[in-house]
Backbone bond lengths (Angstrom), bond angles and torsions (degrees), N, CA, C in turn:
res aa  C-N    CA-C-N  psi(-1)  N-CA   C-N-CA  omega(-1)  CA-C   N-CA-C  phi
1 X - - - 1.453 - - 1.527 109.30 -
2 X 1.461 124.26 133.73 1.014 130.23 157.41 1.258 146.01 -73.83
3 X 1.322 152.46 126.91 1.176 129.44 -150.45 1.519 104.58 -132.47
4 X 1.041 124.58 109.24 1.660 151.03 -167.20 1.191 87.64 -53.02
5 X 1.774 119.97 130.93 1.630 125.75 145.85 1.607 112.65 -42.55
6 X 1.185 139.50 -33.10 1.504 145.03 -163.70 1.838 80.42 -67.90
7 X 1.405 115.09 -68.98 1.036 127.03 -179.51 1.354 117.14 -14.72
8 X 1.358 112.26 -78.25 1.375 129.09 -166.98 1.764 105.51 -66.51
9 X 1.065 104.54 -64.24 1.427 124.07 163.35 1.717 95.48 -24.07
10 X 1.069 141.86 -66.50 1.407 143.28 -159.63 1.673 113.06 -87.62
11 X 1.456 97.13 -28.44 1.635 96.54 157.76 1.665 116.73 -47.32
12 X 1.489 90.94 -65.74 1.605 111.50 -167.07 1.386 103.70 -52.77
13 X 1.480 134.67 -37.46 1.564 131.60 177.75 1.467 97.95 -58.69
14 X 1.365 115.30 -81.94 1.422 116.14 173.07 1.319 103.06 20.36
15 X 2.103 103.41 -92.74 1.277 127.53 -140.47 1.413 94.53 -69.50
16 X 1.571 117.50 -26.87 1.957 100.78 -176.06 1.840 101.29 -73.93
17 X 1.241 111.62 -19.53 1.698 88.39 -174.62 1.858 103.15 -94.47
18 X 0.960 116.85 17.09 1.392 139.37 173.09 1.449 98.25 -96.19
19 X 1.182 127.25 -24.52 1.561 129.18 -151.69 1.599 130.29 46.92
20 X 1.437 92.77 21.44 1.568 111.36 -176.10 1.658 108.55 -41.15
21 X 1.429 117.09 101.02 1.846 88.22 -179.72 2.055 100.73 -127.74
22 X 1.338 105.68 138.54 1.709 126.79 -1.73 2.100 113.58 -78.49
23 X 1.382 85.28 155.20 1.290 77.25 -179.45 1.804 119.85 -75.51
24 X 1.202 112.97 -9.88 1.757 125.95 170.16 1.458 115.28 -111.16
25 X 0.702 115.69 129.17 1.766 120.53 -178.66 1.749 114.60 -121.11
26 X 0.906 110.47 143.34 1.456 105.71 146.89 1.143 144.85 -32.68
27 X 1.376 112.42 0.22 1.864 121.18 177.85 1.473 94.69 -107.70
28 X 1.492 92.68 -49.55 2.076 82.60 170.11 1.299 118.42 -35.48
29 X 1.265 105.47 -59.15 1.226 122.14 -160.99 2.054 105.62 -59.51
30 X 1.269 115.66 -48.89 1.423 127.67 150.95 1.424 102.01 -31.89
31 X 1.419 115.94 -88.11 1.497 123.25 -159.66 1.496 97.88 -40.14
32 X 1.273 129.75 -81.04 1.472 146.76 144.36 1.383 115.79 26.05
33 X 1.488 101.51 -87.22 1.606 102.76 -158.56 1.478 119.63 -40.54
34 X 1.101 103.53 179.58 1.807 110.72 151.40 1.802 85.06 79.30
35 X 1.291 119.77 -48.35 1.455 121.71 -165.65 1.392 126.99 -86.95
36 X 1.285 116.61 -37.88 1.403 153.42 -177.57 1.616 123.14 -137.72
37 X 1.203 130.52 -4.41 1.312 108.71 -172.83 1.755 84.79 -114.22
38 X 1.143 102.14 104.75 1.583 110.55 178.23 1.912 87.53 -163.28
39 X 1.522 88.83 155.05 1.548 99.85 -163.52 1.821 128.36 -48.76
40 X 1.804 77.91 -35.96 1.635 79.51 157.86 0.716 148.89 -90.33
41 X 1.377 121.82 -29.87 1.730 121.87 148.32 1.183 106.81 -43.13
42 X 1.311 158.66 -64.65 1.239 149.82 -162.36 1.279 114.10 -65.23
43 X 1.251 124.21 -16.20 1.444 142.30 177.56 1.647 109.38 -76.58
44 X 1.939 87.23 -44.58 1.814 81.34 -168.52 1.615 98.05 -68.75
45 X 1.322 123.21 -54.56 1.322 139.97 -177.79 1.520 125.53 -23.77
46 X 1.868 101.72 -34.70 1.363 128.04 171.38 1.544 113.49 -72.84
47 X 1.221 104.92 -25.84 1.326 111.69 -153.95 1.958 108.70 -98.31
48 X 1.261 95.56 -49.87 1.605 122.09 162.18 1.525 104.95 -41.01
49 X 1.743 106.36 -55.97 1.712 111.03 175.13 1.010 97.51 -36.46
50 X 1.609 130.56 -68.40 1.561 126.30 -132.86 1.257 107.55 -117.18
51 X 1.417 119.31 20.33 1.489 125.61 144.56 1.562 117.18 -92.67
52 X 1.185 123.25 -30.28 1.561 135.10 147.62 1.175 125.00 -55.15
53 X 0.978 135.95 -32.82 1.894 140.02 151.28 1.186 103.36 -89.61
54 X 0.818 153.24 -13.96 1.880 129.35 145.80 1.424 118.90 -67.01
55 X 1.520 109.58 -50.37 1.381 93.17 168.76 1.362 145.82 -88.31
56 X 1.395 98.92 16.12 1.843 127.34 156.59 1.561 94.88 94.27
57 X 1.090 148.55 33.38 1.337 150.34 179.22 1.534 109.80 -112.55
58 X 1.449 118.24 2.56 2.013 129.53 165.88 1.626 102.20 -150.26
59 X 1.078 110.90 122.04 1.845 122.87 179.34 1.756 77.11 -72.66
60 X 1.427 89.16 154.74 1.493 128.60 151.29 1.215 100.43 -52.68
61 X 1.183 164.21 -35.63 0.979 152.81 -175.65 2.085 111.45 -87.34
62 X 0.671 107.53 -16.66 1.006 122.39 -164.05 2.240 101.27 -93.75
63 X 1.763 108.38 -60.60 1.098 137.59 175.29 1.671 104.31 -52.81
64 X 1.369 109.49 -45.73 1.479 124.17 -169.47 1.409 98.75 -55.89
65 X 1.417 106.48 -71.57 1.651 127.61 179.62 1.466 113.69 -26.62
66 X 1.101 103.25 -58.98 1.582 103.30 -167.64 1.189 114.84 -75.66
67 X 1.852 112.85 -33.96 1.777 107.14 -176.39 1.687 100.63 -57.86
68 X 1.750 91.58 -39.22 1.663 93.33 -162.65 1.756 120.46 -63.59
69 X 1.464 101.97 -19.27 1.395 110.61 174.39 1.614 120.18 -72.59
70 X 1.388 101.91 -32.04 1.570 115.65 -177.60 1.916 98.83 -69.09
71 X 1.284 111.16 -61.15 1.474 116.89 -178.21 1.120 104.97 -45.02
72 X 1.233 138.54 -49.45 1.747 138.41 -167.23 1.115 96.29 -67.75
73 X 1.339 127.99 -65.85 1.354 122.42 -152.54 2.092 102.06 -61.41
74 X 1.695 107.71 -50.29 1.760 85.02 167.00 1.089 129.73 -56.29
75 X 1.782 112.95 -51.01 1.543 96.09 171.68 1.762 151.28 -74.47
76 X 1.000 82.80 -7.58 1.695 98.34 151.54 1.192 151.81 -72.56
77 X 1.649 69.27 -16.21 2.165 85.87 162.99 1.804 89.96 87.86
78 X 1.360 130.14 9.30 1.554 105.10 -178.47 1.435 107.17 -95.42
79 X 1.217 116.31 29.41 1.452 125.52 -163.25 1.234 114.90 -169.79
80 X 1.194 120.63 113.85 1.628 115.90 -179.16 1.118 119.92 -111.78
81 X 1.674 116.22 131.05 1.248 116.94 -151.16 1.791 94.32 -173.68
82 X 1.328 92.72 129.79 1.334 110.37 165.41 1.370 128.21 -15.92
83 X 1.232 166.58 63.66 1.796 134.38 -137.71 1.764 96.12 -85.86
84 X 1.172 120.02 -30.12 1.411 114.43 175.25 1.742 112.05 -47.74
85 X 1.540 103.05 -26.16 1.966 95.35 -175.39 1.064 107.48 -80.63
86 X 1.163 142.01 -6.78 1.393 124.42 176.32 1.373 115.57 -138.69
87 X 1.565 118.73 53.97 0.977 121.34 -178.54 1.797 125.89 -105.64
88 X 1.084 102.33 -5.04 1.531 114.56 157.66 1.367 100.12 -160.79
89 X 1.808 92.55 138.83 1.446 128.45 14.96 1.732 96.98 -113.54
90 X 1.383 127.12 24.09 1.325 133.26 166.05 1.295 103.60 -29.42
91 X 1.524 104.32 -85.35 1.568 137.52 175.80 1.595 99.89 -2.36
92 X 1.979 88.64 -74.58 1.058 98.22 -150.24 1.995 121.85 -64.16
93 X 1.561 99.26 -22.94 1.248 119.69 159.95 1.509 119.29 -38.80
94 X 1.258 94.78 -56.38 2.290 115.58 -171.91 1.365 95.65 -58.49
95 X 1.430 116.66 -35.52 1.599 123.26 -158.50 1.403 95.92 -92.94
96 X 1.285 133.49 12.21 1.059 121.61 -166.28 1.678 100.98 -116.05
97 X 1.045 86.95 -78.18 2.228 95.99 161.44 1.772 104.10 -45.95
98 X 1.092 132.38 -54.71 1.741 130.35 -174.21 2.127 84.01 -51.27
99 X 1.126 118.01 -71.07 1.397 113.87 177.35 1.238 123.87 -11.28
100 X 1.620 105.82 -54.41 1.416 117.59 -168.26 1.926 118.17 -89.77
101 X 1.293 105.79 12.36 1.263 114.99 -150.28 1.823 90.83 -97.00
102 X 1.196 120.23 -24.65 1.293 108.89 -171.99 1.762 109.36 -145.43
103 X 1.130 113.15 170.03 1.793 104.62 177.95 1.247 122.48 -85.13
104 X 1.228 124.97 122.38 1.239 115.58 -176.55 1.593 125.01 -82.55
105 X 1.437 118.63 -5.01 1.475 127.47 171.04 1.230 114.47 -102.04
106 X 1.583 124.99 157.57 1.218 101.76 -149.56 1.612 96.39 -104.65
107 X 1.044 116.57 -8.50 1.800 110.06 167.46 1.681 100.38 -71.00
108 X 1.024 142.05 -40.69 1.861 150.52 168.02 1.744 86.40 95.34
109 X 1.533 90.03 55.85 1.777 92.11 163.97 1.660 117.20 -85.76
110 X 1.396 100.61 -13.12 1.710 121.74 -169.15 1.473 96.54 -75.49
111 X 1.525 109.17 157.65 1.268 114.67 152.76 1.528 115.12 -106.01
112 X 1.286 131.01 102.46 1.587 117.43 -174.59 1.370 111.04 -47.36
113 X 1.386 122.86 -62.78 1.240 115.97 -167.48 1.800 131.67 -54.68
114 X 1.576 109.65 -41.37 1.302 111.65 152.81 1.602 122.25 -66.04
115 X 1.599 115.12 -30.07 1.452 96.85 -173.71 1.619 110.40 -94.95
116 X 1.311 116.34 -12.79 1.636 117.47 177.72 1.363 108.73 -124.26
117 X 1.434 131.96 -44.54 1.251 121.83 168.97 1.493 134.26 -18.78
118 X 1.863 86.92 -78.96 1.634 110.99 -173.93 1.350 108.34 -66.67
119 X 1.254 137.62 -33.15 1.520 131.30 -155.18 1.936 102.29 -99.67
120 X 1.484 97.35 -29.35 1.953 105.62 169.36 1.609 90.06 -64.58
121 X 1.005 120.86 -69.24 1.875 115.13 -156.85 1.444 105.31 -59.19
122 X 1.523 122.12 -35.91 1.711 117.82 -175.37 1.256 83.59 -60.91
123 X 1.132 133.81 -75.70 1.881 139.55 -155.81 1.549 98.17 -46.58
124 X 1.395 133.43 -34.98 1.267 107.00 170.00 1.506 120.92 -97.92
125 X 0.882 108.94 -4.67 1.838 106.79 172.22 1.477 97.76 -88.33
126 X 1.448 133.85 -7.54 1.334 129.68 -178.14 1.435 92.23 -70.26
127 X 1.285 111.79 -59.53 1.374 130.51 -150.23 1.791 107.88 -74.90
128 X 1.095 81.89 -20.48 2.034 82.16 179.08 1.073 116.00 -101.14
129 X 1.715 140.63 -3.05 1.324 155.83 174.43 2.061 105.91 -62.41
């Protein structure tokens, strides 16, 4: 059986309005592999995120969580996995919400999320169409 990025992707919302934390684990990742964790699924999955927080149907808070749960679990070593497979436009997704996570001026007159968020994620859904 195959298991649709929409799929997984909609698990993981679930568990953040559950406050499930973390909302991805290492059993996912078990259940998962072999089926879905290949570059493009993780690609579509990235991508789905940040068409769902643009069109206001997942808060930033919500979008943040999950990229940020996926990143920990590879770089922490609790998950082994290629980093070359999901490096665009995944990456560029993670880098997009991590952007929005803090102010980048030092009075915090900016808004990250409107001024780096939204305009990083259009540039990659531009680019992946």
């Amino acid at each position: 059986m195959t298991i649709l990025p929409s799929h997984i992707l909609n698990t993981l919302l679930e568990r953040t309005k559950q406050g499930q934390t973390p909302c991805f684990t290492p059993q996912d990742w078990q259940a998962w592999a072999g089926q879905t964790f290949a570059q493009d699924a993780w690609n579509a999955v990235a991508l789905i995120l940040a068409r769902k927080f643009l069109s206001g149907e997942v808060t930033f808070e919500q979008a943040d969580w999950i990229i940020n749960d996926f990143w920990l679990l590879v770089h922490t070593g609790r998950v082994e996995v290629d980093t070359q497979a999901y490096a665009q436009p995944w990456a560029e997704v993670f880098f997009a919400f991590d952007a929005g996570e803090y102010h980048h001026k030092p009075d915090k007159s900016d808004d990250p999320v409107r001024d780096r968020t939204i305009p990083m994620l259009k540039k990659v859904l531009a680019g992946a169409a």
